[in-house]
C-alpha positions in Angstrom: -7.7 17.7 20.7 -6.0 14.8 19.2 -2.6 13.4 19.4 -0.3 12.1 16.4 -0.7 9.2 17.4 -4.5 9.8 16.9 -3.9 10.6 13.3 -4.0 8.0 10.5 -1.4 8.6 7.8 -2.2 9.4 4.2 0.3 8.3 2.9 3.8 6.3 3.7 7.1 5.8 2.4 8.1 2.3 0.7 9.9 0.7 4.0 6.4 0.9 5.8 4.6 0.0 2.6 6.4 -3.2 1.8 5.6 -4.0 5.6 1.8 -3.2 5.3 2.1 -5.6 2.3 3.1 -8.5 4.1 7.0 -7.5 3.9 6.6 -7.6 0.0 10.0 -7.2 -1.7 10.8 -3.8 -3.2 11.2 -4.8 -6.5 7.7 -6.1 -6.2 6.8 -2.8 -4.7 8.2 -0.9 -7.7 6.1 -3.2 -10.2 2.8 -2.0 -8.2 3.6 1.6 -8.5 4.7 1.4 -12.1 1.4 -0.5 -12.9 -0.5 2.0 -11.5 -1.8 -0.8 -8.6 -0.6 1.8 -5.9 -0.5 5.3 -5.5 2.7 7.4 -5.0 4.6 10.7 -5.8 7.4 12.3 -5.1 8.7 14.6 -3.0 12.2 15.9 -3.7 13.6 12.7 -3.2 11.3 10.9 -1.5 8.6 8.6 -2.9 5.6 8.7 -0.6 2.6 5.9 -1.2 -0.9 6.6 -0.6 -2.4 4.2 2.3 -5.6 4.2 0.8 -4.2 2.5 -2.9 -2.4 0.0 -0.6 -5.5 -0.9 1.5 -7.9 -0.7 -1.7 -5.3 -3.5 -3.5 -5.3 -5.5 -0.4 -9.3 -5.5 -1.2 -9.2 -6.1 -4.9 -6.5 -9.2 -3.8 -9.0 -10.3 -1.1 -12.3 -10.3 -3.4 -10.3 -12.2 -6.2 -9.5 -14.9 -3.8 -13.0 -15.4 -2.9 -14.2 -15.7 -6.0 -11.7 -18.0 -6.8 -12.5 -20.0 -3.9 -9.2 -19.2 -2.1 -9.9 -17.2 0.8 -10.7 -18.9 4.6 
């Protein structure tokens, strides 16, 4: 039987996205969701982000750099 700890989270609220991003600002947060770069909804009041569009951008970020040369 697994453990929370066990589980990976679908999704996460902005605090702990900003710091999956490399502690991004939240204004820079917002522009991602309002481009469409991330995944989120709410939930009454609370905006919850979708790991997977935060580690698919990382991955779009990643292959750009490389084929701009950029990545080590």
């Amino acid at each position: 039987m697994s453990t929370p700890s066990d589980i990976k989270p679908l999704v996460v609220r902005p605090k702990r996205a900003m710091a999956m991003l490399a502690d991004c600002s939240k204004p820079t947060l917002q522009k991602l969701i309002k481009s469409g770069k991330l995944k989120s909804f709410t939930e009454g009041r609370a905006r919850w982000i979708e790991v997977q569009s935060i580690e698919q951008y990382i991955a779009r970020r990643l292959a750009a750099a490389q084929s701009q040369g950029g990545a080590r």
